[in-house]
Legacy VTK file of the C-alpha trace (Angstrom):
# vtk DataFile Version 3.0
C-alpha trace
ASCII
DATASET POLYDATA
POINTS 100 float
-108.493 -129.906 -52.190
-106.031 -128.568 -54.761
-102.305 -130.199 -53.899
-99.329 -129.204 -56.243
-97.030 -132.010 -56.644
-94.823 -133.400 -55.676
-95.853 -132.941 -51.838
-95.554 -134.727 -48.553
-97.220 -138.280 -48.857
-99.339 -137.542 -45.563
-101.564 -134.524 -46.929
-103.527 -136.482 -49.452
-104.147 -139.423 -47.174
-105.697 -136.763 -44.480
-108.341 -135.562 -47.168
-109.143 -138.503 -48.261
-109.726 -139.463 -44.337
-112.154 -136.619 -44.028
-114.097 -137.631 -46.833
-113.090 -134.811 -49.716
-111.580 -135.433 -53.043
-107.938 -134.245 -53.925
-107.066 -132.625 -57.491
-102.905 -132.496 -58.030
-101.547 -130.188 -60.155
-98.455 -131.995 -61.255
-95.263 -129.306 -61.208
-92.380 -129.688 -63.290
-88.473 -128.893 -63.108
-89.095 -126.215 -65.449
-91.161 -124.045 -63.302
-88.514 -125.035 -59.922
-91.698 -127.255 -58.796
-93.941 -124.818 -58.276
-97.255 -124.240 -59.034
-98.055 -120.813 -61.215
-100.993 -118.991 -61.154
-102.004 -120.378 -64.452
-102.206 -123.639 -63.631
-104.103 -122.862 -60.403
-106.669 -120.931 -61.446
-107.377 -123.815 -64.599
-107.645 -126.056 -61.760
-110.074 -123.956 -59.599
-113.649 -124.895 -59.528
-117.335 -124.116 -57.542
-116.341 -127.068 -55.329
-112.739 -125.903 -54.722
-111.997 -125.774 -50.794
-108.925 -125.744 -49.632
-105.375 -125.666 -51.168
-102.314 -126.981 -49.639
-98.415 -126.031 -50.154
-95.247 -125.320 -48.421
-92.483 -123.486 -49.156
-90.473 -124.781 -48.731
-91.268 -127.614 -50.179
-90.703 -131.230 -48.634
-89.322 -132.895 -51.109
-88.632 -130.701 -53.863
-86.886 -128.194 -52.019
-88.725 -125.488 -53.736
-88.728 -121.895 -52.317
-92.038 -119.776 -53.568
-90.732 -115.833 -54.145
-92.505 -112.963 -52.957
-93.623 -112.521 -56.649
-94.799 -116.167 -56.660
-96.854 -115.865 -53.745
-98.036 -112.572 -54.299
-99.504 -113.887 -57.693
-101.179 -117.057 -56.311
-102.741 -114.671 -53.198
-104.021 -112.773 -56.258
-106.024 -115.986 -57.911
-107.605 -116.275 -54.341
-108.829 -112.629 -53.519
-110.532 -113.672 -56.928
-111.976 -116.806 -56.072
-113.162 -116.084 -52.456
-114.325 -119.357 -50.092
-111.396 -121.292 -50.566
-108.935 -121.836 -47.152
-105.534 -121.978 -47.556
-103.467 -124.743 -45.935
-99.536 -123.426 -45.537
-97.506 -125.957 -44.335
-94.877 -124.115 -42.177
-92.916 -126.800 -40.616
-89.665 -126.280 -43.407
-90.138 -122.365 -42.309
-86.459 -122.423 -40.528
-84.837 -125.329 -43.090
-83.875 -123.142 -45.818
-80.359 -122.946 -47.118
-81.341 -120.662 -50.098
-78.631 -117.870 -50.757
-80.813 -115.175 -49.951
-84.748 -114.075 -48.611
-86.854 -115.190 -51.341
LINES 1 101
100 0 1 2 3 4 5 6 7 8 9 10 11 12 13 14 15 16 17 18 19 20 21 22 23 24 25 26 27 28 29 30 31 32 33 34 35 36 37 38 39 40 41 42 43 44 45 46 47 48 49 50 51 52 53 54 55 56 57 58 59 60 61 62 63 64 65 66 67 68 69 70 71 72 73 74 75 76 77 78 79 80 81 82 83 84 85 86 87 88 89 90 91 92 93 94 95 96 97 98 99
């Protein structure tokens, strides 16, 4: 399971309950705390299940852009077999100035 950081401590702790192996991808201020589609497609692999995010983020705050998503949807219509987990809770806790 692919998990940009930093995340909410909970979603590592559930993989590692079911037995699978979690890869982070450690975000930085300069990229808002998101992940790009660069750095998720270097960490993609054969074994690569599932990938986990929310936007926004708990508890960066980060807010993924249409562009943003659009990009990472792209790396996974071309690495097919891999589920992905959006956290959705933060949906309605967004005090961004605008739709993003």
């Amino acid at each position: 399971m692919i998990i940009p950081t930093p995340y909410w401590v909970t979603y590592s702790e559930i993989v590692r309950l079911g037995q699978g192996v979690v890869k982070f991808v450690n975000t930085s201020l300069e990229n808002g705390y998101k992940i790009t589609a660069a750095e998720l497609e270097a960490v993609i692999t054969d074994r690569t299940k599932l990938f986990i995010f929310s936007s926004p983020c708990n508890p960066s705050g980060a807010v993924y852009s249409k562009e943003e998503l659009k990009a990472l949807a792209d790396v996974f219509n071309n690495t097919p077999g891999i589920f992905i987990l959006s956290d959705e809770i933060y949906e309605y806790i967004n005090f961004s100035s605008g739709p993003g």
